[in-house]
N, C-alpha and C positions, 0 to 999 in steps of 0.2 A: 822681572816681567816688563814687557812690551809696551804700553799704550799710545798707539799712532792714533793722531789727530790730524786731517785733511779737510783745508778751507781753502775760503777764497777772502779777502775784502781787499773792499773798491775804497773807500772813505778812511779804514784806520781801526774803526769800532769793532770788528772779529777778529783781527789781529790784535787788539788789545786786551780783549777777551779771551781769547787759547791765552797769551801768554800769563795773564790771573788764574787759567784755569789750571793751567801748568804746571804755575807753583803751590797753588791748593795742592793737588794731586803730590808731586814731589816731597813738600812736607810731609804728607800723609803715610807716606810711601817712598824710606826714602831711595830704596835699592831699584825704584820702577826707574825706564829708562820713559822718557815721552818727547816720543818723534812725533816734529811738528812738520806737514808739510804744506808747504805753501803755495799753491797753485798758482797763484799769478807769480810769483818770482822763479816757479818752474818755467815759462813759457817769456817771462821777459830776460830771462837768461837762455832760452832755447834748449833748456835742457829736455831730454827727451820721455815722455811718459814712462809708467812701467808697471808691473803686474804686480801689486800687494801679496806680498807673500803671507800676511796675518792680516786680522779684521781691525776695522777702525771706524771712527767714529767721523762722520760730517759735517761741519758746519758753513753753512751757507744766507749772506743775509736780502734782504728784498732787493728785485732788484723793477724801479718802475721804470727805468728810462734804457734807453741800449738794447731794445729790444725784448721777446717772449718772454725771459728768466730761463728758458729750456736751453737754447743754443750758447751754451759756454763753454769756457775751459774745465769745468770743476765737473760741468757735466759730461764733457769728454774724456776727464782723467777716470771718471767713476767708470763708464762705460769701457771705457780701456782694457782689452784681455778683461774678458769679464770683475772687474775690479768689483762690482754692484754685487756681485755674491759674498762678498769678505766685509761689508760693509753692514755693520749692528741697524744704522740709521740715522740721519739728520737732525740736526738742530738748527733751527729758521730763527732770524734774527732780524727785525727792523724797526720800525718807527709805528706806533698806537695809532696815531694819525693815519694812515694809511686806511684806516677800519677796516672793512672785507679783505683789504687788500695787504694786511699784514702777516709776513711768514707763507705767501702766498707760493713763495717759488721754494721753500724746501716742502709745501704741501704738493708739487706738480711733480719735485721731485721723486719725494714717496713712492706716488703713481706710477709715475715714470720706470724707476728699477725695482718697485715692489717692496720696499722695506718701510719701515714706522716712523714717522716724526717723532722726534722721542722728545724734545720739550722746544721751549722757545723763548727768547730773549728780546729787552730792547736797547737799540740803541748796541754802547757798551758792556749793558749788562750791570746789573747789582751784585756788591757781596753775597746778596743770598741766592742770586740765578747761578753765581759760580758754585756754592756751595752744593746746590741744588742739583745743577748737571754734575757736577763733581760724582754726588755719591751714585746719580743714576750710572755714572759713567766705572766706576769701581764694581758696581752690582753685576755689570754685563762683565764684565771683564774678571770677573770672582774671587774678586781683593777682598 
């Protein structure tokens, strides 16, 4: 089995997270393949978007400075050939500090291409938010 993961981080903290989530998942499972993909090294390498051929999972984390949180690449890879239909739902990731304003832009997200926040994290995330979006993430996917 498949399990695509597509993010974006700007600081380091969701990519350090896919990759703890990754190997939860892989332990767990060890014959699942999990393709990570990484939207900013899509676009700083100029590589070119492309149609998800299976459903995957979002993670995307606050973003308050550089603008709306709407106009990015993650949100352009989503929208891409309808990419937003193959997509389970996001997971929002930032800083408690932020208050109202925390997981703010994978809640715009949601909105946005119509699918569910499906949980949310801070920072890098805890062993038990990995474990946590882990098992949600094996449930959609019907490990």
């Amino acid at each position: 089995m498949k399990i695509s993961l597509v993010y974006i981080s700007l600081s380091g903290n969701t990519a350090s997270f896919i990759k703890r989530l990754s190997a939860f998942l892989q332990e767990r499972h060890e014959d699942a393949e999990i393709e990570q993909v990484d939207i900013k090294d899509m676009v700083k390498e100029e590589r070119p978007f492309y149609a998800m051929s299976q459903f995957f999972v979002a993670f995307l984390p606050t973003y308050l400075e550089g603008g709306n949180g709407l106009d990015n690449d993650l949100g352009d890879f989503i929208a891409f050939e309808e990419n937003y239909k193959r997509c389970f739902g996001i997971v929002g990731s930032g800083n408690r500090n932020f208050n109202n304003q925390y997981c703010l832009t994978a809640k715009q997200y949601a909105e946005r291409f119509g699918f569910p926040v499906l949980d949310t994290f801070e920072l890098r995330g805890l062993n038990e938010d990995v474990k946590r979006i882990g098992l949600k993430i094996e449930e959609l996917y019907g490990m």
